[in-house]
N, C-alpha and C positions, 0 to 999 in steps of 0.2 A: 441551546436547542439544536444547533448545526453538527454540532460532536454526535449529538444522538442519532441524530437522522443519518448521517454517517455510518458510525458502527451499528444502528439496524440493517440498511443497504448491505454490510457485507455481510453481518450476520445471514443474513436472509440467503442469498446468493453470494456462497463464498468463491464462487466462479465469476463474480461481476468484473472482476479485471482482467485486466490483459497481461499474461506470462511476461516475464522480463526476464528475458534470457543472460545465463551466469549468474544470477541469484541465486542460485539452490530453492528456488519456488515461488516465490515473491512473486506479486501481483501487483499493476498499478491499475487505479482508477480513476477518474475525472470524479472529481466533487463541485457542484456549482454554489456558489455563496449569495444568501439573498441581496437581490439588486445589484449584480456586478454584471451581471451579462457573462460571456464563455470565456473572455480576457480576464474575469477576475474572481475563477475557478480556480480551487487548489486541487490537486494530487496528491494523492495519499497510494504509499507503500504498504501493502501488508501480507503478512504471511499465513497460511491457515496448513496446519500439518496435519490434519484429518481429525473425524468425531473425537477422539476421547483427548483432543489440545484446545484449550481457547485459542482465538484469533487472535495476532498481533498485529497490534501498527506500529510500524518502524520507521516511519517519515511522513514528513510534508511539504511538500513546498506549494508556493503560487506558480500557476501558470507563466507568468509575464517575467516572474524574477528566473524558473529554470525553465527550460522545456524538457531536456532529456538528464537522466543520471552518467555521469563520466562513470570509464570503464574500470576507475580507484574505487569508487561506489558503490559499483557493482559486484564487485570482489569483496567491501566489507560486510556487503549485504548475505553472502553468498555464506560467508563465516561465521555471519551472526545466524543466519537461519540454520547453518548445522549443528549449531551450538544449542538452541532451542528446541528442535529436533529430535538431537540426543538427550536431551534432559527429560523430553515426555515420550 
């Protein structure tokens, strides 16, 4: 049920995240998980290349386990979004 509630959130507001700069677009979001409190929120990466592309999610992690993407991450991320991209 949490994956849904999820990608409706971004569905809805594909602006709901926060840019992540050197992505090539990519967006992160705070997702809360029932019963964990803000500690035990995951983030989710994901990219929206405009109406006529579905939304992708290209990551997740916990809160507690990363806080931020290294700038190796952000670069594959960066790659893989141009590659998506170009394909629609």
């Amino acid at each position: 049920m949490q994956r849904i509630a999820l990608a409706t959130e971004i569905a809805e507001d594909h602006d709901c995240g926060v840019l992540i700069a050197g992505t090539g677009g990519c967006r992160k979001v705070r997702f809360a998980l029932e019963g964990r409190g803000k500690s035990g929120s995951v983030r989710a990466v994901y990219l929206y290349c405009g109406n006529t592309t579905p939304t992708f999610l290209l990551a997740l992690f916990a809160k507690n386990e990363k806080s931020n993407l290294t700038n190796a991450e952000k670069n594959q991320l960066a790659q893989v979004a141009k590659q998506i991209c170009k394909a629609y």
